[in-house]
RODO-2510 file (C-alpha; in nm, 4 decimals, decimal comma):
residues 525
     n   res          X          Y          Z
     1     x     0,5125    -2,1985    -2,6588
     2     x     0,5213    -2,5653    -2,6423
     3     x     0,6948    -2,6697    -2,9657
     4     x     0,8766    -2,3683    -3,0258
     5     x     1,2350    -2,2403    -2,8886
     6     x     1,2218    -2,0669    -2,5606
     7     x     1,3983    -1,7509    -2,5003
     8     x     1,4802    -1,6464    -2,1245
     9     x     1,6273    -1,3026    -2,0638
    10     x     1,7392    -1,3156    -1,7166
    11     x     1,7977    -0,9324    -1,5110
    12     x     1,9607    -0,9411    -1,1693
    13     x     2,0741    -0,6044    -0,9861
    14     x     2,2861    -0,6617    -0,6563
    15     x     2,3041    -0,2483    -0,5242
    16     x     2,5517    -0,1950    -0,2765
    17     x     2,3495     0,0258    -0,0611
    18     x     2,0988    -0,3143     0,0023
    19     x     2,1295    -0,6872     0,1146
    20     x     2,3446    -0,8909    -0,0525
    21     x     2,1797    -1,2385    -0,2243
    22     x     2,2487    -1,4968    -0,3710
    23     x     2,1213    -1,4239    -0,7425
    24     x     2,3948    -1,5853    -0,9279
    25     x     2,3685    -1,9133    -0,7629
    26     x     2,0140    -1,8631    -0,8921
    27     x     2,1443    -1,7962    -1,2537
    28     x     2,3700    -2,1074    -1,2116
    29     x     2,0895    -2,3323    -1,0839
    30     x     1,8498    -2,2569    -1,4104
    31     x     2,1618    -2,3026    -1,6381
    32     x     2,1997    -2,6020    -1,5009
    33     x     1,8059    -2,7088    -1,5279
    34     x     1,8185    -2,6008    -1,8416
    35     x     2,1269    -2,7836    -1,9735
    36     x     2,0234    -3,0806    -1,8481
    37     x     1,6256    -3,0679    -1,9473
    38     x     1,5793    -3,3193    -2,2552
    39     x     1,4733    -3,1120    -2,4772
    40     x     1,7734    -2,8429    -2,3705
    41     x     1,8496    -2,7398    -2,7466
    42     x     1,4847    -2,5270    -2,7316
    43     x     1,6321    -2,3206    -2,4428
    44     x     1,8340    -1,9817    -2,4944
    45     x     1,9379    -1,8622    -2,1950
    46     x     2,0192    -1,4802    -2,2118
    47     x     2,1195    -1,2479    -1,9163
    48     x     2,2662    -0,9300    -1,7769
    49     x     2,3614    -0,8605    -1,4577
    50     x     2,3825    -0,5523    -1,2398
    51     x     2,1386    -0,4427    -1,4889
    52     x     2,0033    -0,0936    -1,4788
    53     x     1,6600     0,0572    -1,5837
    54     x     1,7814     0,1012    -1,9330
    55     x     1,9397    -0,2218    -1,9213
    56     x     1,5343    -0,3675    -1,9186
    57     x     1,4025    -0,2293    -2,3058
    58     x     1,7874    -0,2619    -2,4489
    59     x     1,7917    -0,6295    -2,3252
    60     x     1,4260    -0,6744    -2,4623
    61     x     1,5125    -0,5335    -2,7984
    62     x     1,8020    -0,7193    -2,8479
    63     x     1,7250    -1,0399    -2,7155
    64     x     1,3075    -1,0406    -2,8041
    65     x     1,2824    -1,2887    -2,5197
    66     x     0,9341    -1,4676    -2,4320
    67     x     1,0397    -1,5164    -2,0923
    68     x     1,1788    -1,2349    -1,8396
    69     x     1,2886    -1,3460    -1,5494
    70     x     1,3997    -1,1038    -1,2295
    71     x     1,6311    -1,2102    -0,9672
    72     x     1,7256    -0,9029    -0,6829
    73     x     1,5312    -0,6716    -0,4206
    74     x     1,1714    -0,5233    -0,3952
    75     x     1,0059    -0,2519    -0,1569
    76     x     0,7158    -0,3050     0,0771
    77     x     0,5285    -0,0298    -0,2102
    78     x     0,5874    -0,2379    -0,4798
    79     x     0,9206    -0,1090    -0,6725
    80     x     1,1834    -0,3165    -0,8077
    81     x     1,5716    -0,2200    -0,7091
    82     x     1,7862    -0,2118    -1,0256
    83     x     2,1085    -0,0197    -1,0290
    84     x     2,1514     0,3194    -1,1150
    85     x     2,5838     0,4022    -1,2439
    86     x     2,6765     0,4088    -0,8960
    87     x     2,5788     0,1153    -0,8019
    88     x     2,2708     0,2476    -0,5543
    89     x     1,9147     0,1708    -0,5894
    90     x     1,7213     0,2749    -0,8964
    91     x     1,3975     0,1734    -0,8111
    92     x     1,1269     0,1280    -1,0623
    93     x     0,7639     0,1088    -1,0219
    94     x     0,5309    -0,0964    -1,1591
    95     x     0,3706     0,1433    -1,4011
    96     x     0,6627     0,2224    -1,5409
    97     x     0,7627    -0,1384    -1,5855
    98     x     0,3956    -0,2500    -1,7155
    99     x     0,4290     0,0181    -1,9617
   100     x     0,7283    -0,0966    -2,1417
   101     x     0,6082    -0,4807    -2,1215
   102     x     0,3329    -0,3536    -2,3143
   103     x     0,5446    -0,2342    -2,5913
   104     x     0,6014    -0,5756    -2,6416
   105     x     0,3621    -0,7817    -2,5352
   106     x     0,3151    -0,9668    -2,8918
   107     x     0,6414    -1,1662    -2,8224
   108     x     0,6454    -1,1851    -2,4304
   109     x     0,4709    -1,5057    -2,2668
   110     x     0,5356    -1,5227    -1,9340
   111     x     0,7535    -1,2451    -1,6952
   112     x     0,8761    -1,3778    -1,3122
   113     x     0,9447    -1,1275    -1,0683
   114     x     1,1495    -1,3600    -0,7877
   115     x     1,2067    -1,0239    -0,5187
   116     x     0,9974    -0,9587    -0,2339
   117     x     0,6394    -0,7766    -0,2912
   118     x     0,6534    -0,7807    -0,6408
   119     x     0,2691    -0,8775    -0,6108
   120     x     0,2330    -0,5332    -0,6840
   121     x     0,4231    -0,5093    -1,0052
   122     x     0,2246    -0,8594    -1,1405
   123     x    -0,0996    -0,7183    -1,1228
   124     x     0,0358    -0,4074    -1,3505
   125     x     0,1976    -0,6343    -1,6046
   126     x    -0,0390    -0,8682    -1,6060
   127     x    -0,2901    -0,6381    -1,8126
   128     x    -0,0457    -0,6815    -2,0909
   129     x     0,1245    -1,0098    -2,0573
   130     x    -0,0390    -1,3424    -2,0421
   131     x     0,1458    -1,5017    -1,7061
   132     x     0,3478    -1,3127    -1,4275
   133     x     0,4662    -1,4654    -1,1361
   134     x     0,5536    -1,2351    -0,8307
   135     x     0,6037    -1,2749    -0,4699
   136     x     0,3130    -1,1907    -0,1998
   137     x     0,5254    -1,0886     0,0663
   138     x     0,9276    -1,1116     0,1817
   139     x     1,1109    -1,4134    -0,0065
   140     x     1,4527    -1,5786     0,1456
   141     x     1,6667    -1,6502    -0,0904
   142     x     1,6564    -2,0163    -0,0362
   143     x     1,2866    -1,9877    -0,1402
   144     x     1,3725    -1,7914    -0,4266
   145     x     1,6169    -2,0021    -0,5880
   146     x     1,3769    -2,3326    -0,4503
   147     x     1,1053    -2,1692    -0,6577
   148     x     1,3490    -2,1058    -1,0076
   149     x     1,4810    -2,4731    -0,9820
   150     x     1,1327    -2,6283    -0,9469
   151     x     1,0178    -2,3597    -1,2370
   152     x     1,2695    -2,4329    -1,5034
   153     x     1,2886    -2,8049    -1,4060
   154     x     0,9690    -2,8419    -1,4783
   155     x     0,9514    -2,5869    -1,8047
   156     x     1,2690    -2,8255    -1,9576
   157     x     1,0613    -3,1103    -1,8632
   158     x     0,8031    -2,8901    -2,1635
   159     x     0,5084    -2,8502    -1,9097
   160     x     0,3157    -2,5284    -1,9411
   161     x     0,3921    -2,2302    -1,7137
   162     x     0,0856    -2,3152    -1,4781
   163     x     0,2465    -2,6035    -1,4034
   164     x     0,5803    -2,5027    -1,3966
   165     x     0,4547    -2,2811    -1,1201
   166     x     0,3148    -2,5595    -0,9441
   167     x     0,6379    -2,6995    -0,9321
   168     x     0,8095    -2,4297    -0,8376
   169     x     0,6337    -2,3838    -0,4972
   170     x     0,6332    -2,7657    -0,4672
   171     x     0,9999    -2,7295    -0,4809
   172     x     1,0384    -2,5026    -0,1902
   173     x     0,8153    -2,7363    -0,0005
   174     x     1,0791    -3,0117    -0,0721
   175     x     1,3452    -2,8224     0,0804
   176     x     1,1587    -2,7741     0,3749
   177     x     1,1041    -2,4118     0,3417
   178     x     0,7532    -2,2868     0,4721
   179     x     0,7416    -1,9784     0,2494
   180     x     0,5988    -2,2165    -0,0547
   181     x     0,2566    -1,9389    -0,0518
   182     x     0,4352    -1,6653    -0,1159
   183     x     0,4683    -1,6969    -0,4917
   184     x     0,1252    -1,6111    -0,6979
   185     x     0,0920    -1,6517    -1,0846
   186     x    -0,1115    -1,4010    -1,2195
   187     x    -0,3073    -1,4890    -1,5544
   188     x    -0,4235    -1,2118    -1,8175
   189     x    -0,8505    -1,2221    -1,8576
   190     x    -0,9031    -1,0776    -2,2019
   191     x    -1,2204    -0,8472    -2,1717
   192     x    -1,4512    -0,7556    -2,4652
   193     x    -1,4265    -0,3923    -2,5203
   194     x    -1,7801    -0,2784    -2,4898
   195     x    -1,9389    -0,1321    -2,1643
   196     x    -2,1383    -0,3630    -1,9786
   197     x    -2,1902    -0,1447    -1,6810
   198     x    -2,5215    -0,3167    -1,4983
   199     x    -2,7483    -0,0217    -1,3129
   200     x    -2,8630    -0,1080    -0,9658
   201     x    -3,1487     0,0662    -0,8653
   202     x    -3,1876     0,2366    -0,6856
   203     x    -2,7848     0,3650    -0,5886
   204     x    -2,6997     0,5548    -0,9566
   205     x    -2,9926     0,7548    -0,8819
   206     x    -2,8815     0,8265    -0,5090
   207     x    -2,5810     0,9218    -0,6080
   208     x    -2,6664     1,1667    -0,8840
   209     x    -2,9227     1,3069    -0,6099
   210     x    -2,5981     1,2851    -0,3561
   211     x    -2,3052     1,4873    -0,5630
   212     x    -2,5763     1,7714    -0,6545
   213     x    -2,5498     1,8685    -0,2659
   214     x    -2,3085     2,1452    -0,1790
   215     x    -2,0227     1,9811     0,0240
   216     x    -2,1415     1,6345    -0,0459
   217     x    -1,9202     1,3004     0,0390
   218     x    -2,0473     0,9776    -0,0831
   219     x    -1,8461     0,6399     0,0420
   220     x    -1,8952     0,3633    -0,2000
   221     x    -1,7417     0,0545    -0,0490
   222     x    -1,7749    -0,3296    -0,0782
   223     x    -1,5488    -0,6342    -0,0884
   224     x    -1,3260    -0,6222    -0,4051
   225     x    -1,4093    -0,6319    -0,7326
   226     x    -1,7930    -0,5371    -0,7126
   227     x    -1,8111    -0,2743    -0,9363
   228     x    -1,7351     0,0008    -0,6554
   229     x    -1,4756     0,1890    -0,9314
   230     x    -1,7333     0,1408    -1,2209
   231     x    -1,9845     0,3184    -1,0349
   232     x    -1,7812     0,6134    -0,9482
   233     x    -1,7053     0,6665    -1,2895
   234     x    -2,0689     0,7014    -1,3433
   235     x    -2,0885     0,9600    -1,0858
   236     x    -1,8306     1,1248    -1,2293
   237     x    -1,9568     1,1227    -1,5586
   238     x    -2,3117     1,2660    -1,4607
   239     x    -2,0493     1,5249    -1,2981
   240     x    -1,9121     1,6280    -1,5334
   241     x    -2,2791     1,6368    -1,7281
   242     x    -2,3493     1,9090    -1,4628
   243     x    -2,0856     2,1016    -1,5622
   244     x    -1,8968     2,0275    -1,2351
   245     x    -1,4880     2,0345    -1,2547
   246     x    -1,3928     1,5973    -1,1867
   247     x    -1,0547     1,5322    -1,0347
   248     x    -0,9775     1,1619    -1,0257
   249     x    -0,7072     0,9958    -0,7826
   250     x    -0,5829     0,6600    -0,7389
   251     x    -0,4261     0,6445    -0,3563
   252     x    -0,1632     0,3729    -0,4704
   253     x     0,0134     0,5883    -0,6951
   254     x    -0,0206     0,7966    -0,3887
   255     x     0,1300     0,6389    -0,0977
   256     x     0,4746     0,5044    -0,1513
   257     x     0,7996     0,4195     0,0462
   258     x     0,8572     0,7911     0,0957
   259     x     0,5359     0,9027     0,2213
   260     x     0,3703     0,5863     0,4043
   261     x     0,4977     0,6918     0,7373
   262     x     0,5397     1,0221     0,7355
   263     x     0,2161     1,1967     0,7628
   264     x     0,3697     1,6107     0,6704
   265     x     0,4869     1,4308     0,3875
   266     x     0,1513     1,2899     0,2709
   267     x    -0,0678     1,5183     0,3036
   268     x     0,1889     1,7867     0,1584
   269     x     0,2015     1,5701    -0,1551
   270     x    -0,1508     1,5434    -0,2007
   271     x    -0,2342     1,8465    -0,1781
   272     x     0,0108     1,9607    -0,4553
   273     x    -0,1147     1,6718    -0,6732
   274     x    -0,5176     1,7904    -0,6345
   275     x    -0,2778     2,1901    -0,7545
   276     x    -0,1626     1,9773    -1,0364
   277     x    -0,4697     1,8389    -1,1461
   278     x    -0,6222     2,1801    -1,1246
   279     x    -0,3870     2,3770    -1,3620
   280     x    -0,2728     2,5369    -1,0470
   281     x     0,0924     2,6282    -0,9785
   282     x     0,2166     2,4970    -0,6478
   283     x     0,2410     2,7512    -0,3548
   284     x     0,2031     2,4984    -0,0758
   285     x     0,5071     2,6700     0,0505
   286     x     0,3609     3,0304     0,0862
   287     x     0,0587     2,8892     0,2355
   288     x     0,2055     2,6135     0,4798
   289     x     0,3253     2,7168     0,8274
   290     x     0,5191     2,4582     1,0428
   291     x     0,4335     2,6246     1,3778
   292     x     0,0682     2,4616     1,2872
   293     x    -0,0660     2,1068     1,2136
   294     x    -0,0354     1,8986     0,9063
   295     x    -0,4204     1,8983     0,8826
   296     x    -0,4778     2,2383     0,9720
   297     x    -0,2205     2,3409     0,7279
   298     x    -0,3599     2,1340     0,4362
   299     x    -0,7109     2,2522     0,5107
   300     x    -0,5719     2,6302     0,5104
   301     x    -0,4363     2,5560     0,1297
   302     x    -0,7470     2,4071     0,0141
   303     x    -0,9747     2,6781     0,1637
   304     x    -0,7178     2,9851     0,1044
   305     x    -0,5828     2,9062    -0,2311
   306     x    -0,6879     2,5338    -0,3811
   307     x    -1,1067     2,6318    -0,4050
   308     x    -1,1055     3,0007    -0,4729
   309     x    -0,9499     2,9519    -0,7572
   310     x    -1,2122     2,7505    -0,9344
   311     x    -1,5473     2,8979    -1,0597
   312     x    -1,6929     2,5546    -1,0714
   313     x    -1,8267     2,2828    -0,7828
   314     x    -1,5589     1,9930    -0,7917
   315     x    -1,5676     1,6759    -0,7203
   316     x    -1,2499     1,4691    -0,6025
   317     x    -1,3091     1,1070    -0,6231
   318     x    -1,0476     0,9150    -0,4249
   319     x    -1,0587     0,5913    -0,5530
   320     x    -0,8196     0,2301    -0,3660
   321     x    -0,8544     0,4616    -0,0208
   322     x    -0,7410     0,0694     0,1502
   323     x    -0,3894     0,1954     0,0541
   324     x    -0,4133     0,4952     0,2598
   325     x    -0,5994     0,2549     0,5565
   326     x    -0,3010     0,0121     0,5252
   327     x    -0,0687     0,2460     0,6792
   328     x    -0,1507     0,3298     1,0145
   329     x     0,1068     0,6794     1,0702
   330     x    -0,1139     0,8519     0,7862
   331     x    -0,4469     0,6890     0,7682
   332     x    -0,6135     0,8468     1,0784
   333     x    -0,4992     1,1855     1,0025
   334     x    -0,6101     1,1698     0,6216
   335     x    -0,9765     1,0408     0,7143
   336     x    -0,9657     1,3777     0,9930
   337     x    -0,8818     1,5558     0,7235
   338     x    -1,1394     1,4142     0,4889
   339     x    -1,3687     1,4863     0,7829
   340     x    -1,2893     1,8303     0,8265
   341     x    -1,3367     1,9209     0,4490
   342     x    -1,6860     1,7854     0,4802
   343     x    -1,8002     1,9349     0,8071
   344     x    -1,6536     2,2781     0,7260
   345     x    -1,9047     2,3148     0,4535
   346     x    -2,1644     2,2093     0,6731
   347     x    -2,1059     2,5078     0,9461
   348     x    -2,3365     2,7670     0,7994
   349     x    -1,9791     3,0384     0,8707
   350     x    -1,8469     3,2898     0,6486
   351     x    -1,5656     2,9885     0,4819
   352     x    -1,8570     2,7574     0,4131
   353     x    -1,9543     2,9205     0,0885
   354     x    -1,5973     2,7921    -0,0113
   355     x    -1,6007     2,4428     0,1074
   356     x    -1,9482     2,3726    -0,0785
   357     x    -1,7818     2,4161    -0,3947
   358     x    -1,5740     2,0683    -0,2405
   359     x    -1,7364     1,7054    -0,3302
   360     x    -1,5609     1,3711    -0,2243
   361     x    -1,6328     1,0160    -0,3143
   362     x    -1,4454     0,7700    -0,0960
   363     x    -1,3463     0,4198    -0,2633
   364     x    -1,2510     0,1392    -0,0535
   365     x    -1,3120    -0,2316    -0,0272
   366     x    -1,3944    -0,4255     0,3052
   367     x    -1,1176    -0,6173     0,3417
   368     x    -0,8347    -0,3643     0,4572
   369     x    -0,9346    -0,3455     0,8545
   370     x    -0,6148    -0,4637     0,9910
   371     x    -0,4365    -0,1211     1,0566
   372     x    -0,7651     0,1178     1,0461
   373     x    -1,1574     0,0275     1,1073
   374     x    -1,3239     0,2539     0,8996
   375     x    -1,6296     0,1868     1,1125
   376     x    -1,4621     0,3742     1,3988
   377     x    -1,2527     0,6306     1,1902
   378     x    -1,3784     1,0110     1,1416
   379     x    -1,5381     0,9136     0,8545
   380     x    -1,8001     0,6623     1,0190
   381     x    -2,1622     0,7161     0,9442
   382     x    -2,0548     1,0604     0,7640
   383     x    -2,2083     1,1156     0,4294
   384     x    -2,4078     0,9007     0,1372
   385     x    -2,2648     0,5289     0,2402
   386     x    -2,3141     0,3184    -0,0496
   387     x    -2,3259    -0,0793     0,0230
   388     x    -2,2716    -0,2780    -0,3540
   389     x    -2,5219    -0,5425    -0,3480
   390     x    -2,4676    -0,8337    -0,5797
   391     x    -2,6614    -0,8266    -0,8919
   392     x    -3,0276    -0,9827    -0,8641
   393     x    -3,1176    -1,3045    -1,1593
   394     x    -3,2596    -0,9819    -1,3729
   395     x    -2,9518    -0,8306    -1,3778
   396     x    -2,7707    -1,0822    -1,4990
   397     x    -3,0154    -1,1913    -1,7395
   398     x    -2,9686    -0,8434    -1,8512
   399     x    -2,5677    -0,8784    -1,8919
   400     x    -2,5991    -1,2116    -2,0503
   401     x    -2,8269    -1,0588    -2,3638
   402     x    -2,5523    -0,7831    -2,3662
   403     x    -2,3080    -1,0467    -2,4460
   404     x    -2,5266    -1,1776    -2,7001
   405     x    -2,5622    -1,5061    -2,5742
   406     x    -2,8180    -1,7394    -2,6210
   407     x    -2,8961    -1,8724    -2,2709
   408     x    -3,2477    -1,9880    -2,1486
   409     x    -3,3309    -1,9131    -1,7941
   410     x    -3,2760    -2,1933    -1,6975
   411     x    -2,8254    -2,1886    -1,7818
   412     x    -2,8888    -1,7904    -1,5902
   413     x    -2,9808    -2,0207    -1,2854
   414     x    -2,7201    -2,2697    -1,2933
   415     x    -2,4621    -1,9828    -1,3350
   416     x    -2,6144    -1,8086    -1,0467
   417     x    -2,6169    -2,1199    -0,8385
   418     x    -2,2371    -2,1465    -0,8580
   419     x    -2,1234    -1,8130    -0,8333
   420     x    -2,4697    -1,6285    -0,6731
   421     x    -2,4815    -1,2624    -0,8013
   422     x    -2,0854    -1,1486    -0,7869
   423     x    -2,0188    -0,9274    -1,0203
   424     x    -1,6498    -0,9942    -1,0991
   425     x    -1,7261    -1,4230    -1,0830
   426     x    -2,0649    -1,3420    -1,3421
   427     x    -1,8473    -1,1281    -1,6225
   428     x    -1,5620    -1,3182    -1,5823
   429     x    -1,7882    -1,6501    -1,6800
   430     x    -1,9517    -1,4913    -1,9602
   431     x    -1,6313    -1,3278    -2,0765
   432     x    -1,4645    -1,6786    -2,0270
   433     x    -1,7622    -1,8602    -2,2673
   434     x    -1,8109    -1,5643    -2,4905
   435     x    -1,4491    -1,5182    -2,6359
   436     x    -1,3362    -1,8929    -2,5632
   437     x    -1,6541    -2,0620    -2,7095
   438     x    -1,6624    -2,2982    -2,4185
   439     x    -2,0199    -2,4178    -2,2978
   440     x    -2,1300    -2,3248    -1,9310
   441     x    -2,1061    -2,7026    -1,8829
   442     x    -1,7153    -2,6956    -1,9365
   443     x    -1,6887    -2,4202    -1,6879
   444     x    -1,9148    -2,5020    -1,3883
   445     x    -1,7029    -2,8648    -1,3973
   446     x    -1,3527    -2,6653    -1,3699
   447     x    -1,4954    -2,3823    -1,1535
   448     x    -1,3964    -2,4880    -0,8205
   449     x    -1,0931    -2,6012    -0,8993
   450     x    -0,6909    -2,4809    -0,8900
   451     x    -0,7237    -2,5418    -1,2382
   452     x    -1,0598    -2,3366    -1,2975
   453     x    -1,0764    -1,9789    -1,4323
   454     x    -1,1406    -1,8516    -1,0652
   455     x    -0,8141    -2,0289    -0,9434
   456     x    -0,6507    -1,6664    -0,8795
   457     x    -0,9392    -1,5524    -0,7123
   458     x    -1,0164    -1,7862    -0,4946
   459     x    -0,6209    -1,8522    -0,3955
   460     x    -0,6126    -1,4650    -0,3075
   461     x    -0,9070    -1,5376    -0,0631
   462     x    -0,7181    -1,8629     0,0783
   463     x    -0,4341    -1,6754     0,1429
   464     x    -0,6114    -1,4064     0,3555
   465     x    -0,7389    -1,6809     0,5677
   466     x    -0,4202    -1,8385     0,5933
   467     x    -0,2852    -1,5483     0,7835
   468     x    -0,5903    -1,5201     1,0094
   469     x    -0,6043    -1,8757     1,1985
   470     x    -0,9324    -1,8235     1,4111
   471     x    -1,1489    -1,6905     1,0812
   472     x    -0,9915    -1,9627     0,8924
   473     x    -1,0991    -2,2475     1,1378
   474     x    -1,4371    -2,0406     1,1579
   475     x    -1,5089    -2,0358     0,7759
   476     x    -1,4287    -2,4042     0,7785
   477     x    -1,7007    -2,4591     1,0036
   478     x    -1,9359    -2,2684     0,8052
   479     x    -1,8551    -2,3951     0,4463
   480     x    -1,8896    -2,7266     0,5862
   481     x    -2,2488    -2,6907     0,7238
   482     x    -2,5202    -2,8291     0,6139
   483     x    -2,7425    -2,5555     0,4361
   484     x    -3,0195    -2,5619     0,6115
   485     x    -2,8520    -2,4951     0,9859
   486     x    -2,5869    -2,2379     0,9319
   487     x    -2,3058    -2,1964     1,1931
   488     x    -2,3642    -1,8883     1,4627
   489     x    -2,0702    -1,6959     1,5160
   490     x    -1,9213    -1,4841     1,7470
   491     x    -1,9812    -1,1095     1,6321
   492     x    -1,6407    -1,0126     1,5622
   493     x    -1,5927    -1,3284     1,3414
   494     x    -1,8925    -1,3049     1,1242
   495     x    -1,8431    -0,8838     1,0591
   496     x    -1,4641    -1,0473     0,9282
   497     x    -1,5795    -1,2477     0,7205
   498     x    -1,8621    -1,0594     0,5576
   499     x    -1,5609    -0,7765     0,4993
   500     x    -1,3349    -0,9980     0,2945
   501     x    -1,6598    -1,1181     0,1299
   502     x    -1,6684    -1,5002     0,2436
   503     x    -1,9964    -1,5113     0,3929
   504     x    -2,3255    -1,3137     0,3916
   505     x    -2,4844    -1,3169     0,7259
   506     x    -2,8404    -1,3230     0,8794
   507     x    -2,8070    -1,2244     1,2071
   508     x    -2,5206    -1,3829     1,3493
   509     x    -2,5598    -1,6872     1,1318
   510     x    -2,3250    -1,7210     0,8803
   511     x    -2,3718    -1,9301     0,4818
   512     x    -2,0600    -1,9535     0,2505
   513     x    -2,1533    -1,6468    -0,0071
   514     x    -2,1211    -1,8820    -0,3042
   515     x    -2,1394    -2,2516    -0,3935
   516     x    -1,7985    -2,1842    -0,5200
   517     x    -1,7002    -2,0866    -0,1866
   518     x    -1,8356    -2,3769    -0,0438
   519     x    -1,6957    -2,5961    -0,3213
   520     x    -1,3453    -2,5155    -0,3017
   521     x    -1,2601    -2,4358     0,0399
   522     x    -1,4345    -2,7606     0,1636
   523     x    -1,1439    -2,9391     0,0156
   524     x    -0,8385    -2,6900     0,0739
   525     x    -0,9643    -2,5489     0,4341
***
């Protein structure tokens, strides 16, 4: 995109029903930028305002633009406000958005999402589009526009979006705004198609052993991307090998602005979506009495109507469960009910026969404790609870000849000394040197760096000790130790940082997980 003209489609939508901002001073501000960049005759500058949902692909078509650039409101679950004819909120969610950025992801470089919590919508597009910048959390509109003038100043000045980026949270630095974390670029990894799914003895075979056992509930869970999703689809596959009925649900497309505090409402909408994966018309409303609780009601529609209609065992894999935890008027309740469903098959009464048909596997990561411990929820020490380890050197020996790369031993070591046995940091390497032909050299120099190809992991992790002062001045201590006399922590500390995956601990003595780790948060902690 360097040499070649730049096309920016700009979309604002200003809804009556929501806060007014200030998007057209925004639009002004990157005119402006743009006009006066010196290479301004490689700019087109498209946009449309009060645009509505169908606005979005008309604009696209027309206009084939490389950048898209949104200026107006997002909700706390992720959807972006556009106008419907009246003028009122249209929201749209980040599927739906994703999906139609895929259409045309050939011609689209780079999409920014400038409206509070559009993290959420980034990470959708981003499987499509090769940059996408959203917004973490709430964004002022001095912030907003801070960020576009910084971003466009720099992209006239014909610096690459990375650095454009830069510059754009730079910018609201300059203005002395202290919201200059809240933007995140998100980067597209290509992936090579073929399954490298690593076994890890001995937990497929536990699990296989696990779901075979009437009323069963396995809880896989581990900090993020460890492989927790990948291994329930192998349980679901050896499922569905046993002739076993598999219902798979994701709880973000569950939980939304509607339901998230309103726990009748949540567990009423699940359990017609478990109907609706079954084939089954919806009678919650024959079944549901409100003289009775929300639980007791939901368990009454699984056990009266839901399971006797189904010759088969089933298992319901639940997989992102944090999004439930996140929300503290529903997430008790739901891991009760969870509860419930598993104990009721264990009673040895006249409705157990029922409730064994029922298997659950739980999916969560570590690092969602602020509203909900799972520890000390209804679901603590209940079922098969499945701890990812990180893969041993003959594991990732194992993935590396999968890739079909050449490496001796001895490159498998230096990997492994940089990023230990992480999952997501070992395929992302070889996926980085396998389809980029880049030596391991190349990328252990970059790796802990803002410019390396862990920069949006290891930012992510930054930011969640940004928010958390005392584990942030505790993980400095222990990155900054020498290795052989790790730091002792206080108890609470060191389970916190094991969760969000920052540490591995023996005893109460705490060692950065990685050299990575170590590497970069030496110099930005």
């Amino acid at each position: 995109m360097k040499n070649d003209v730049i096309k920016i489609l700009f979309l604002t939508a200003e809804p009556t029903n929501a806060a007014s901002l200030r998007v057209k001073q925004e639009l002004r501000d990157i005119r402006e930028k743009i006009q006066s960049a010196y290479q301004r005759e490689r700019f087109l500058l498209e946009y449309r305002l009060a645009a509505r949902p169908g606005d979005i692909s008309q604009a696209i078509l027309d206009f084939t633009p490389d950048i898209v650039h949104f200026s107006g409101h997002g909700t706390s679950t992720g959807e972006l406000c556009f106008e419907d004819e009246f003028g009122q909120i249209s929201p749209v969610e980040p599927k739906a958005l994703a999906a139609l950025l895929e259409l045309v992801a050939e011609r689209v470089h780079c999409v920014i999402l400038n409206a509070c919590y559009s993290d959420a919508q980034a990470k959708a597009i981003v499987k499509h589009i090769p940059f996408v910048i959203g917004m973490k959390r709430e964004i002022g509109d001095r912030a907003a526009i801070a960020f576009a003038i910084g971003f466009y100043k720099a992209l006239g000045a014909n610096r690459s979006v990375e650095e454009a980026y830069e510059f754009g949270c730079v910018e609201i630095q300059l203005q002395g705004i202290a919201e200059e974390l809240t933007p995140i670029i998100r980067k597209k990894v290509d992936k090579l198609p073929t399954d490298f799914y690593i076994d890890r003895p001995p937990i497929e075979q536990h699990c296989y052993k696990a779901i075979k056992q009437q009323g069963a509930l396995i809880r896989i869970k581990a900090p993020e991307k460890m492989g927790k999703t990948s291994l329930m689809n192998r349980i679901l596959s050896y499922a569905r090998d046993s002739s076993y009925q598999t219902i798979t649900l994701s709880c973000q497309s569950l939980v939304d602005g509607t339901v998230a505090t309103d726990l009748k409402k949540f567990l009423r909408s699940f359990c017609v979506v478990v109907g609706n994966e079954l084939g089954l018309a919806n009678k919650l409303n024959e079944y549901w009495d409100n003289q009775v609780s929300c639980n007791y009601n939901s368990r009454y529609y699984f056990q009266k109507y839901l399971l006797p209609n189904i010759a088969s065992p089933i298992v319901l894999a639940l997989d992102d469960v944090d999004s439930v935890f996140e929300h503290p008027k529903i997430a008790p309740d739901f891991c009760k009910f969870l509860r419930n469903c598993y104990d009721l098959a264990k009673r040895g009464d006249s409705n157990s026969i029922i409730w064994e048909k029922l298997r659950l596997i739980v999916v969560h990561s570590t690092e969602v404790y602020a509203s909900l411990d799972i520890n000390n929820s209804p679901l603590a020490n209940v079922g098969v609870i499945i701890n990812l380890p990180e893969f041993t050197l003959d594991q990732v020996q194992r993935l590396v000849k999968r890739y079909r790369l050449d490496w001796t031993a001895s490159r498998v070591e230096q990997l492994m000394a940089m990023v230990g046995g992480h999952p997501l940091l070992v395929k992302t390497s070889l996926d980085w040197v396998k389809l980029q032909q880049k030596t391991l050299k190349e990328l252990l120099q970059a790796a802990p760096t803002a410019s390396g190809i862990f920069s949006d992991h290891l930012r992510e992790l930054w930011e969640n000790l940004e928010n958390k002062p005392e584990l942030k001045t505790a993980f400095s201590k222990v990155v900054r130790a020498d290795e052989d006399d790790p730091v002792q922590l206080n108890p609470i500390q060191a389970k916190s940082l094991q969760r969000l995956g920052l540490v591995t601990l023996q005893g109460h003595f705490a060692k950065p997980r990685c050299e990575l780790y170590r590497q970069y948060f030496c110099v930005y902690l």
